[in-house]
Biopython code that builds the backbone (N, CA, C, O; Angstrom):
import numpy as np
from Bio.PDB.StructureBuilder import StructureBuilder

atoms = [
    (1, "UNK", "N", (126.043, 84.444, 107.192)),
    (1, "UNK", "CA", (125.702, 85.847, 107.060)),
    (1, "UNK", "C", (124.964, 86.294, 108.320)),
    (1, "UNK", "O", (124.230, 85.725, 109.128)),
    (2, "UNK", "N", (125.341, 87.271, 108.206)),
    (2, "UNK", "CA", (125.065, 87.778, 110.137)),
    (2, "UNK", "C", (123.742, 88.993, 109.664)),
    (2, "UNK", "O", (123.621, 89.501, 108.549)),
    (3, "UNK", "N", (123.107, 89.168, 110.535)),
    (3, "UNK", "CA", (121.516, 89.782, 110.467)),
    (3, "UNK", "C", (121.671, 90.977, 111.404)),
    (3, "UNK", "O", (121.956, 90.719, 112.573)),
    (4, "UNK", "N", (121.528, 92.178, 111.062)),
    (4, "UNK", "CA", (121.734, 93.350, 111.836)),
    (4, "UNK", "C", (120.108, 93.547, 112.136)),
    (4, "UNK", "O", (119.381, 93.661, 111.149)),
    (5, "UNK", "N", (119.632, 93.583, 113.194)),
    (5, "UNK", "CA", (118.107, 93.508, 113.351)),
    (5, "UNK", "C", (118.065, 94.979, 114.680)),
    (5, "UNK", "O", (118.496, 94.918, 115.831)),
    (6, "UNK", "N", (117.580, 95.856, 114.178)),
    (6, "UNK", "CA", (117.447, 97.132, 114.809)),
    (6, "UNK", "C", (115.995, 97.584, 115.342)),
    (6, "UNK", "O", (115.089, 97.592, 114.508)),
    (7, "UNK", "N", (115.728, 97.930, 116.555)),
    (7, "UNK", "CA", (115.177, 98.009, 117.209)),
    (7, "UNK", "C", (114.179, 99.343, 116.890)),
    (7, "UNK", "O", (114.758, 100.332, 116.440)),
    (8, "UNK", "N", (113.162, 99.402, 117.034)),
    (8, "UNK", "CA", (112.350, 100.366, 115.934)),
    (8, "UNK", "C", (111.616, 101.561, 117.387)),
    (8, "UNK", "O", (111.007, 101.163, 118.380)),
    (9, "UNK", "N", (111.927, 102.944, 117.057)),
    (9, "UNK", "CA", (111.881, 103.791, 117.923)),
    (9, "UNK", "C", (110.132, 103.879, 118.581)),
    (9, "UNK", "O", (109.149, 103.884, 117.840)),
    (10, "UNK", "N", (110.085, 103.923, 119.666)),
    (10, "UNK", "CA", (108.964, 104.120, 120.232)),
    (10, "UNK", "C", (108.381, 104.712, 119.869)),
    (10, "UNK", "O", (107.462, 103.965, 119.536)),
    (11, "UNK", "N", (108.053, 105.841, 119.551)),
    (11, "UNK", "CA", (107.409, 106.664, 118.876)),
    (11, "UNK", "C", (106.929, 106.229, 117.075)),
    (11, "UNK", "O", (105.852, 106.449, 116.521)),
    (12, "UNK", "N", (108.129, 105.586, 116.534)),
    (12, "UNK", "CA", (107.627, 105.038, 115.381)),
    (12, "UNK", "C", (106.428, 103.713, 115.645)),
    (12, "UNK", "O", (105.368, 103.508, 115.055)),
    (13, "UNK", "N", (107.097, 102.935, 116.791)),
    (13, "UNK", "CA", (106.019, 101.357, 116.998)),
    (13, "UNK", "C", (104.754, 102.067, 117.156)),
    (13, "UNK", "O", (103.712, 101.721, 116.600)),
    (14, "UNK", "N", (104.896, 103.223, 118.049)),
    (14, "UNK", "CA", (103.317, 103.687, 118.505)),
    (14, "UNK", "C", (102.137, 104.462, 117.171)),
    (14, "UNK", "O", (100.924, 104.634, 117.295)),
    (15, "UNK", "N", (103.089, 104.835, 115.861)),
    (15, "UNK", "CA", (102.719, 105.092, 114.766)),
    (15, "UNK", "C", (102.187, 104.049, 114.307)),
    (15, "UNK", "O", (100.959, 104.049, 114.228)),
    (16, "UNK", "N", (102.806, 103.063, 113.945)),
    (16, "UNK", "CA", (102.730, 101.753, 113.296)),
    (16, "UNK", "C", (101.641, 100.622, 113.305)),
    (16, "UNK", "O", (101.063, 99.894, 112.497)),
    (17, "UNK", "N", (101.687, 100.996, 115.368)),
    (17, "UNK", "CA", (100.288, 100.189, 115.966)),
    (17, "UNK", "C", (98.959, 100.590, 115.618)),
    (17, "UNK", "O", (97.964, 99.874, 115.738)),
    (18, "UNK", "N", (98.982, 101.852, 115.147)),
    (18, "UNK", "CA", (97.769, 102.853, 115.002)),
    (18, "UNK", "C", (97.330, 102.401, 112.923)),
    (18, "UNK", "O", (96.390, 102.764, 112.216)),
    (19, "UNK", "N", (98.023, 101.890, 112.757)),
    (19, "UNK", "CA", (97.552, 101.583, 111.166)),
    (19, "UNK", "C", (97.018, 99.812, 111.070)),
    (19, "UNK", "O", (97.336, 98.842, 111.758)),
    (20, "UNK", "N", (96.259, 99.931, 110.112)),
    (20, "UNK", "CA", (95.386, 99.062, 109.380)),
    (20, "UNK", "C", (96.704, 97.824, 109.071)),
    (20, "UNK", "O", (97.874, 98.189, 108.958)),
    (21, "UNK", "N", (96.342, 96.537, 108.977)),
    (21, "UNK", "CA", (97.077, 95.835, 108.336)),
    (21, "UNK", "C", (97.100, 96.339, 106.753)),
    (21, "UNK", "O", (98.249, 96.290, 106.315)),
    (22, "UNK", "N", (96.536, 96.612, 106.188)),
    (22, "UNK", "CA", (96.351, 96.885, 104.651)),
    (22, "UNK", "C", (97.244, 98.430, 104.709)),
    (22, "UNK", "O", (97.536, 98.734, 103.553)),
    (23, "UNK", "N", (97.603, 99.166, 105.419)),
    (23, "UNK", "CA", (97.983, 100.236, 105.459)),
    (23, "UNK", "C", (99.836, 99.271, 105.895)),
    (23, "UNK", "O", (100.739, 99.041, 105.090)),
    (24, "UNK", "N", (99.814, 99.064, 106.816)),
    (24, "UNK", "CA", (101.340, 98.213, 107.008)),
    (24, "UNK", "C", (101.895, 97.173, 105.667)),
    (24, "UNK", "O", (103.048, 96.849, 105.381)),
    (25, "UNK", "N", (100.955, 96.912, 105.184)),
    (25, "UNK", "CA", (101.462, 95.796, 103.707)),
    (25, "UNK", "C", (101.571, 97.393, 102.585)),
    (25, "UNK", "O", (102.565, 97.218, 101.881)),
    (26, "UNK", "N", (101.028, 98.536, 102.294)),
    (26, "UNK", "CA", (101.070, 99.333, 101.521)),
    (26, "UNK", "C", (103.116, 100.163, 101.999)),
    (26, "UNK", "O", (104.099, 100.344, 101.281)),
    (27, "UNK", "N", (102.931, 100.346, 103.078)),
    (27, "UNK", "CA", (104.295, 100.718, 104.056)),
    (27, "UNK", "C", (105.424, 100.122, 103.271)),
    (27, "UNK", "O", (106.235, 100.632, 102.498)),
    (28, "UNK", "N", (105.149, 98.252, 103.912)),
    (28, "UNK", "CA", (106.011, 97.303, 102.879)),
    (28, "UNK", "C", (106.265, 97.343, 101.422)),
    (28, "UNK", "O", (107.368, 97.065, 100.952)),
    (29, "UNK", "N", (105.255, 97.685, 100.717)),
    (29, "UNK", "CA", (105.541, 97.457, 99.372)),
    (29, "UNK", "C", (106.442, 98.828, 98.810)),
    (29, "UNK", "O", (107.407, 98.652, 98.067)),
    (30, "UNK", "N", (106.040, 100.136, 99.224)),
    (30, "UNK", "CA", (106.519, 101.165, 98.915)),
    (30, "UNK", "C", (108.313, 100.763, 99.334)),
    (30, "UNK", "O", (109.258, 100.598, 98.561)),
    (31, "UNK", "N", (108.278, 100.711, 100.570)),
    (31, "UNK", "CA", (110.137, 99.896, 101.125)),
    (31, "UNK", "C", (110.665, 99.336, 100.208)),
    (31, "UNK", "O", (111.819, 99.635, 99.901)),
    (32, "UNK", "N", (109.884, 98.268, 99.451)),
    (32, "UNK", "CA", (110.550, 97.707, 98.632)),
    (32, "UNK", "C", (111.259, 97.590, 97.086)),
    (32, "UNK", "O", (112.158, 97.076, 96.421)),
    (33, "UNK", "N", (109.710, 98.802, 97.083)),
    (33, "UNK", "CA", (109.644, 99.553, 95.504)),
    (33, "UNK", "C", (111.225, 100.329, 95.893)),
    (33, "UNK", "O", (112.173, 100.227, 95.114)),
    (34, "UNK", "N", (111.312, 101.028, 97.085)),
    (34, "UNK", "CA", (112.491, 101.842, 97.091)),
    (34, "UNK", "C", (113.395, 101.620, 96.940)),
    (34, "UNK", "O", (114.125, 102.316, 96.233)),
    (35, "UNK", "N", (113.857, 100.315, 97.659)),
    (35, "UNK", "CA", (114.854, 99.253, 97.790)),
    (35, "UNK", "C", (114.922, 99.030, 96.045)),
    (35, "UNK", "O", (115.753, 99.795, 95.555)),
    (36, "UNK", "N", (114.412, 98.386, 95.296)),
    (36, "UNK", "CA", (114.668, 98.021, 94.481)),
    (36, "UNK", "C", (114.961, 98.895, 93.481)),
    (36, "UNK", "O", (115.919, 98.528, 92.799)),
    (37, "UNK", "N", (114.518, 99.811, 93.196)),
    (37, "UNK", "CA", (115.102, 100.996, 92.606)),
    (37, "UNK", "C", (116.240, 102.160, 93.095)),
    (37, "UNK", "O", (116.550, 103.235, 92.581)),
    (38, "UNK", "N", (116.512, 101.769, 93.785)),
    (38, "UNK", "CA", (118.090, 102.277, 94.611)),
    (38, "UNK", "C", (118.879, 101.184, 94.212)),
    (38, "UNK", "O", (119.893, 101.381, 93.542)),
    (39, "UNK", "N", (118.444, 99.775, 94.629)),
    (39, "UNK", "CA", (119.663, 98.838, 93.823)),
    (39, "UNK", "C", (120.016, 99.290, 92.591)),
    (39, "UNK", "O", (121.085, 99.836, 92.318)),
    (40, "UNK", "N", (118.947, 99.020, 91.703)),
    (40, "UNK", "CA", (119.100, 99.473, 90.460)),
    (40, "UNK", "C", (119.621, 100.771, 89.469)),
    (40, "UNK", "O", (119.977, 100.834, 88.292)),
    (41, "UNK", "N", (119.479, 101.753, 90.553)),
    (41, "UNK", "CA", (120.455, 102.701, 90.186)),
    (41, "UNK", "C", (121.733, 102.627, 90.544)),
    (41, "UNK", "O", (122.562, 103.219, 89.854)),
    (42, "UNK", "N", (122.108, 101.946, 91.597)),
    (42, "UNK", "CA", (123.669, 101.710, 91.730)),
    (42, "UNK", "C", (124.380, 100.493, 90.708)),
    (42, "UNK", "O", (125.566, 100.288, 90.450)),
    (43, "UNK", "N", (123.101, 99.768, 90.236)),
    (43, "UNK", "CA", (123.962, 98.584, 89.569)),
    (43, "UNK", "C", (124.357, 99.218, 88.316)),
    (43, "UNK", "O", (125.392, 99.214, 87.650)),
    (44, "UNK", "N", (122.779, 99.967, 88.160)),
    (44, "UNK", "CA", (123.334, 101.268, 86.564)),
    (44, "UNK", "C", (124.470, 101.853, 86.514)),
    (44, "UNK", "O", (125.189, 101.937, 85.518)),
    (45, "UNK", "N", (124.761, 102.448, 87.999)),
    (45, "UNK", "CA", (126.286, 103.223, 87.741)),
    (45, "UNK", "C", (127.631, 102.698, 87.638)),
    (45, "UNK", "O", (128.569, 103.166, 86.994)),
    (46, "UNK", "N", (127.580, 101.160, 88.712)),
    (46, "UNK", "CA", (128.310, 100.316, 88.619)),
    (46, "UNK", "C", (128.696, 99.413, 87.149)),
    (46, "UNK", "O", (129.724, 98.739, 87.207)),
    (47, "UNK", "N", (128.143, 99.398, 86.246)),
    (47, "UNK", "CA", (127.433, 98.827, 85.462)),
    (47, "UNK", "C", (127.204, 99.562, 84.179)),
    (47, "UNK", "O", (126.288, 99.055, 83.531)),
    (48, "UNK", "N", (127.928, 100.917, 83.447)),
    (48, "UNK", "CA", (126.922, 101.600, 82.740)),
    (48, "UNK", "C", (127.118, 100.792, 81.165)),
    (48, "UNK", "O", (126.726, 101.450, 80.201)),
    (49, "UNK", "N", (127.564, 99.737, 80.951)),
    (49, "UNK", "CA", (127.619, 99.450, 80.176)),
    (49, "UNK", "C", (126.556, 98.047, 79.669)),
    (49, "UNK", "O", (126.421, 97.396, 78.634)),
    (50, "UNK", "N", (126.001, 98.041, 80.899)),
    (50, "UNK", "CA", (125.012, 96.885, 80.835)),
    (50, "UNK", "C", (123.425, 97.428, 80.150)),
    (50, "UNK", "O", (122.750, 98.454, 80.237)),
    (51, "UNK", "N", (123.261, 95.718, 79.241)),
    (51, "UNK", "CA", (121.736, 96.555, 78.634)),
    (51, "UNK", "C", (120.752, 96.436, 79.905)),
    (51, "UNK", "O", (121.042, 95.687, 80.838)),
    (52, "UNK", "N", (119.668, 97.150, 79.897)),
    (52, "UNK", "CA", (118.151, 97.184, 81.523)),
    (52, "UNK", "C", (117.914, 95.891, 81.755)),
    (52, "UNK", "O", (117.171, 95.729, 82.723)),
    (53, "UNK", "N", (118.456, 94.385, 80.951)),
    (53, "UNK", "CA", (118.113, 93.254, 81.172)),
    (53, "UNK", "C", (119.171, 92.776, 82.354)),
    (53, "UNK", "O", (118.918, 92.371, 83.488)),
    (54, "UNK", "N", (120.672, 92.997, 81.574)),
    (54, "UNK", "CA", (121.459, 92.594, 82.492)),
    (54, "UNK", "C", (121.264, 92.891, 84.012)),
    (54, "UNK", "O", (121.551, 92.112, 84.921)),
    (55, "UNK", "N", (120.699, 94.217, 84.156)),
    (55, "UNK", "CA", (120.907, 95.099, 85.358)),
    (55, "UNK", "C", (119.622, 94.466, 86.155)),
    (55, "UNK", "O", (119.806, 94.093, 87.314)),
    (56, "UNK", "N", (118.306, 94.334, 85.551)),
    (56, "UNK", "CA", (117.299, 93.847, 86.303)),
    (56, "UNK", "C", (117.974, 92.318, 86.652)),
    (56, "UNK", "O", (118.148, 92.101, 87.852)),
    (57, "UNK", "N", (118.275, 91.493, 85.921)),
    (57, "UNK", "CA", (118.948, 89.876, 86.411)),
    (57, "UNK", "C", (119.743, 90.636, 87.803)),
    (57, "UNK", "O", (119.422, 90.426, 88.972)),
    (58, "UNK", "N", (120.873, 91.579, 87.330)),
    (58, "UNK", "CA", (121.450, 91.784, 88.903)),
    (58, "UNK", "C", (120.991, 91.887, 90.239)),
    (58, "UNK", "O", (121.461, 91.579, 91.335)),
    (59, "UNK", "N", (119.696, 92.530, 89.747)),
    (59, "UNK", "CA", (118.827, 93.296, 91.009)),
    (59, "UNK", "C", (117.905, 91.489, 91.363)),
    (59, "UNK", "O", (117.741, 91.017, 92.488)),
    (60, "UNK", "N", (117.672, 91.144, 90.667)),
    (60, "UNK", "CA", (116.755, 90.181, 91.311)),
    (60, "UNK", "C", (118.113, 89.476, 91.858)),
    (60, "UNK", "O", (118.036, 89.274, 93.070)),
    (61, "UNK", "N", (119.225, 89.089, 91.331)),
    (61, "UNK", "CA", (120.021, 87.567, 92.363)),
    (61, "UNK", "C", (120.500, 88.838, 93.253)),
    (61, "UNK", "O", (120.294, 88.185, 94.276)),
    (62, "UNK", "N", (120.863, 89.821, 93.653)),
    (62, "UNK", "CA", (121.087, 90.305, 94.697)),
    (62, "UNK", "C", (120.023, 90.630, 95.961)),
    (62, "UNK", "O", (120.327, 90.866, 97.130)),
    (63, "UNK", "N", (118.408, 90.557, 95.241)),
    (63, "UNK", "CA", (117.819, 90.477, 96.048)),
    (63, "UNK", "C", (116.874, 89.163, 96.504)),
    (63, "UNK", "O", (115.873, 88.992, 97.199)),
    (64, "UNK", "N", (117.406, 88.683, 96.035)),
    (64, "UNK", "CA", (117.226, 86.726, 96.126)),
    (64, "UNK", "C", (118.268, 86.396, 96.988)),
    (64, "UNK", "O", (118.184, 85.463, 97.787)),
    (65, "UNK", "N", (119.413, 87.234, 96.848)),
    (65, "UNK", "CA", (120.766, 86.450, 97.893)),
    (65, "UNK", "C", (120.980, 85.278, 97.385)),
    (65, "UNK", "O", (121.046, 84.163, 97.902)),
    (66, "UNK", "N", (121.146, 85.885, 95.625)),
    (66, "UNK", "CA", (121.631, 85.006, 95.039)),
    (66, "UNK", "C", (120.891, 83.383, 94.242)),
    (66, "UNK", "O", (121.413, 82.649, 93.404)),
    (67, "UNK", "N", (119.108, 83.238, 95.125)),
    (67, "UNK", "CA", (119.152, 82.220, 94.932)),
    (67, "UNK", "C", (118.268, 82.145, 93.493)),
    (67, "UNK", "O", (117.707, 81.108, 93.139)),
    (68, "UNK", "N", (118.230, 83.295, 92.784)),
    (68, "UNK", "CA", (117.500, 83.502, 91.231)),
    (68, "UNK", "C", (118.962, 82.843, 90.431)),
    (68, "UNK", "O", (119.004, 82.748, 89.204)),
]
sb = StructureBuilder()
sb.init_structure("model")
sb.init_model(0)
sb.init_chain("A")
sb.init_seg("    ")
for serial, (resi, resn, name, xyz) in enumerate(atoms, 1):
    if name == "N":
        sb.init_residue(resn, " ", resi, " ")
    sb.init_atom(name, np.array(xyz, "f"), 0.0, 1.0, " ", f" {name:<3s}", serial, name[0])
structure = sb.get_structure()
């Protein structure tokens, strides 16, 4: 599996540098909250027949890459 790793705009790094570590881990968690609830609405639509259990199992091995 190949890694698309994108280069983060100057103006954003120079934002970024200016915050707290505790402010950059708050950044992260919100990303992820997002991430994971965008999966989860696509697995819902993909999916509408699944009960919220099935769909959360989906969301975690897709965001495990499988290894849940």
């Amino acid at each position: 599996m190949l890694l698309n790793i994108e280069i983060v705009d100057h103006d954003m790094a120079h934002v970024l540098r200016q915050k707290t570590g505790m402010e950059k881990l708050a950044i992260a968690d919100k990303l992820w909250s997002f991430a994971r609830e965008t999966l989860s609405a696509a697995v819902r639509q993909q999916h509408a027949d699944w009960s919220p259990e099935q769909v959360a199992r989906e969301v975690v091995r897709r965001l495990s890459h499988g290894a849940y």
